[in-house]
N, CA, C and O of each residue as an XYZ file, in Angstrom:
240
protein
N       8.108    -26.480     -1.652
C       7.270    -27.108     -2.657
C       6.912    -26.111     -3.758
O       7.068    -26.345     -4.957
N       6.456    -25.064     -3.286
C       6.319    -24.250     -4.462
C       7.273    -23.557     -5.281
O       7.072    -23.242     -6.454
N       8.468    -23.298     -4.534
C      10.114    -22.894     -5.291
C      10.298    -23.903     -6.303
O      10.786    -23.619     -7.397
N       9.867    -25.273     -5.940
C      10.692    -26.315     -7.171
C       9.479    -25.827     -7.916
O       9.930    -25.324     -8.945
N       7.999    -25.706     -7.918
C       7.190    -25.407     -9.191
C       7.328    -24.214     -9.699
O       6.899    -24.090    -10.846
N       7.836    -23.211     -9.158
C       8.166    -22.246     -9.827
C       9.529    -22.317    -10.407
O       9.917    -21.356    -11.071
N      10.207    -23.222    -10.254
C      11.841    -23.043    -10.619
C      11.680    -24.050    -11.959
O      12.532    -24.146    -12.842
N      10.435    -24.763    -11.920
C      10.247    -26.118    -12.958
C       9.553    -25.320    -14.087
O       9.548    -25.685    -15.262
N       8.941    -24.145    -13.596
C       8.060    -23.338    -15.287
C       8.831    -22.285    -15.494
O       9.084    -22.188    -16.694
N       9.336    -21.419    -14.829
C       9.723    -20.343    -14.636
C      11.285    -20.505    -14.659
O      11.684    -20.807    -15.784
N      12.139    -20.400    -13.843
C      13.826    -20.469    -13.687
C      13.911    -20.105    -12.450
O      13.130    -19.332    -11.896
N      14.819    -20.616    -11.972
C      15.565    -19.998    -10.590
C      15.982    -18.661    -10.865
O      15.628    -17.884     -9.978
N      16.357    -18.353    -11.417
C      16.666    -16.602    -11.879
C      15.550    -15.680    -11.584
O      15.592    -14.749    -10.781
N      14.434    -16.075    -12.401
C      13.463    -15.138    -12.359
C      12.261    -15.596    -10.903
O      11.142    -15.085    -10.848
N      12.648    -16.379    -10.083
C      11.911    -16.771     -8.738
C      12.941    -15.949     -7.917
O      12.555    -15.538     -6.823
N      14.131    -15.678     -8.293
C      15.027    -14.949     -7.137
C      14.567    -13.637     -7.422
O      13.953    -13.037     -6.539
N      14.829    -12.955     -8.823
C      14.101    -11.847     -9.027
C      12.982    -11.254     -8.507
O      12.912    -10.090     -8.112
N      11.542    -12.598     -8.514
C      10.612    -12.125     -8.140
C      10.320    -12.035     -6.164
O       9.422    -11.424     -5.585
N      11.219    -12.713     -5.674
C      11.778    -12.393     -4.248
C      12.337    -11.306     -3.764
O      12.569    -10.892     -2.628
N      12.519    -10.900     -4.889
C      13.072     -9.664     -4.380
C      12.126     -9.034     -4.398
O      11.807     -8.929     -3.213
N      11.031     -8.225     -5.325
C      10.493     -7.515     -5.584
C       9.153     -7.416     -4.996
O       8.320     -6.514     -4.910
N       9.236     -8.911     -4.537
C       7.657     -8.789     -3.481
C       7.238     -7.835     -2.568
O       6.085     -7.419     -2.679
N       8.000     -7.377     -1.628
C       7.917     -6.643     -0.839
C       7.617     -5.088     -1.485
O       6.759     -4.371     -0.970
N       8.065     -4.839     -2.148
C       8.188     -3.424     -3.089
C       6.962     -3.349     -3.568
O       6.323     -2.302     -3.466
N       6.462     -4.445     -4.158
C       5.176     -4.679     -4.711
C       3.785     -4.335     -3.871
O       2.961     -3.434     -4.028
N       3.867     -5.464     -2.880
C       3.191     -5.001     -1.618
C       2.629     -3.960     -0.469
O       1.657     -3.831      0.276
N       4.012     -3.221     -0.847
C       3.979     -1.829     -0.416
C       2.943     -0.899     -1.041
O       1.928     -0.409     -0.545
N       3.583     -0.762     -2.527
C       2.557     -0.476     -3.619
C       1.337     -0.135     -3.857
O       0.657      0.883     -3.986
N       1.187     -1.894     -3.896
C      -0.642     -1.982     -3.590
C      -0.909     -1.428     -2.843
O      -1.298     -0.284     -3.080
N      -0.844     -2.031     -1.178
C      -1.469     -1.283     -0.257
C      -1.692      0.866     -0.526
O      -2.683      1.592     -0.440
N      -0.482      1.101     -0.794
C      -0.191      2.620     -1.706
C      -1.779      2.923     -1.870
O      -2.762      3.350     -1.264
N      -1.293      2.347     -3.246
C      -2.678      2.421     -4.454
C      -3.941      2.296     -3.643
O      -4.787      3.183     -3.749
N      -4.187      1.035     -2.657
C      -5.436      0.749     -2.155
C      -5.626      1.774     -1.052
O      -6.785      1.563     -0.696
N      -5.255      2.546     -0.472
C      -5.083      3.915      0.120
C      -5.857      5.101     -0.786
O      -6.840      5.836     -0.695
N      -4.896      4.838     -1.606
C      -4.731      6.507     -2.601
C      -6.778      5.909     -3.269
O      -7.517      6.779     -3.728
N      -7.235      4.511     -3.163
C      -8.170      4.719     -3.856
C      -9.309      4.810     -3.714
O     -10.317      4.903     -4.415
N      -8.850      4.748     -1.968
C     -10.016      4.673     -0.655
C     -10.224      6.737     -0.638
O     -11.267      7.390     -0.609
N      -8.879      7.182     -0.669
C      -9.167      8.313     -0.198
C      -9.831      9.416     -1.842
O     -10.373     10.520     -1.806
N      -9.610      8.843     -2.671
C      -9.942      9.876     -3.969
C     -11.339      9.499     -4.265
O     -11.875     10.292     -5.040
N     -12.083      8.522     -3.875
C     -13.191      8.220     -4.062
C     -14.259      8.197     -3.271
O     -13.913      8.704     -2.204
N     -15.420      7.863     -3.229
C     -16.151      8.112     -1.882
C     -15.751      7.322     -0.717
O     -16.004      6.164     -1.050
N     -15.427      7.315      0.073
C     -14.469      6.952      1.073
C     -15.785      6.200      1.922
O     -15.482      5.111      2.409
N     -17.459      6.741      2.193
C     -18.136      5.668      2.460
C     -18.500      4.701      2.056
O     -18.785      3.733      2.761
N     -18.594      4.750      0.506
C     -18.718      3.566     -0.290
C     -18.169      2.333      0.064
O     -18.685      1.217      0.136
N     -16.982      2.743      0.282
C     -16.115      1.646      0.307
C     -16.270      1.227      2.076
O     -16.773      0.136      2.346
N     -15.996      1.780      2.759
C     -15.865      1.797      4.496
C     -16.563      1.350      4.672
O     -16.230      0.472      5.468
N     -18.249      1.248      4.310
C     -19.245      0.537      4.757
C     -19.208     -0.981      5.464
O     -19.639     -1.557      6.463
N     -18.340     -1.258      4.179
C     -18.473     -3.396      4.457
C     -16.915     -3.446      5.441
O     -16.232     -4.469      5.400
N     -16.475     -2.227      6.299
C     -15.887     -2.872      7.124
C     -16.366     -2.540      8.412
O     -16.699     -1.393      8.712
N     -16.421     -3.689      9.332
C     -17.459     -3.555     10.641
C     -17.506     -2.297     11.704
O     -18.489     -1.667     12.094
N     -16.246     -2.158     12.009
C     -15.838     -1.233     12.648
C     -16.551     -0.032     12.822
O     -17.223      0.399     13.759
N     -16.129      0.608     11.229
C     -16.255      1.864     10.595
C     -17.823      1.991     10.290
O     -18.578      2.946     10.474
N     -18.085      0.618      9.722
C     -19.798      1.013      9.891
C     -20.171      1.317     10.646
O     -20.706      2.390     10.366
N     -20.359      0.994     12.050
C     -20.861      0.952     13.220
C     -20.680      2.434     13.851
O     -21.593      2.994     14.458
N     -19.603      2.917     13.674
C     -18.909      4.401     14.229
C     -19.653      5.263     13.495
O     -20.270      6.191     14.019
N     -19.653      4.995     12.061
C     -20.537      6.246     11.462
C     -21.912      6.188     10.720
O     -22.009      6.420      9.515
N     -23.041      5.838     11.579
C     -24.575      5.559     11.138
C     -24.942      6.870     10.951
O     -24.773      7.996     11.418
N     -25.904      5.862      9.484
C     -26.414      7.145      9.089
C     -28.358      7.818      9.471
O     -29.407      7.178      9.396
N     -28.186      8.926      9.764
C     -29.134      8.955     10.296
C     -30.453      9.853      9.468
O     -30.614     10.974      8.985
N     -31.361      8.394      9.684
C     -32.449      8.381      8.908
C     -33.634      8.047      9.114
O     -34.465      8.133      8.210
């Protein structure tokens, strides 16, 4: 269902193209969302996941 709406705005050419490249893409991000966890305050961000909160309280 969504191949014919993308093949109806877009082209079959450039939906095969973008099949390809998904994965590459994906990779990427995740990359980036890594590289942006670790260059920045790394609790900031860790907080809102449950886990990691819980493991490292802060003590106050």
């Amino acid at each position: 269902m969504i191949q014919k709406i993308l093949n109806k705005f877009v082209g079959a050419k450039y939906v095969s193209i973008l099949r390809t490249w998904v994965p590459n893409m994906v990779a990427w991000g995740t990359v980036g969302g890594v590289a942006v966890i670790h260059f920045t305050d790394w609790r900031l961000i860790l907080d809102y996941v449950p886990y990691v909160n819980g493991k490292f309280k802060k003590n106050e």
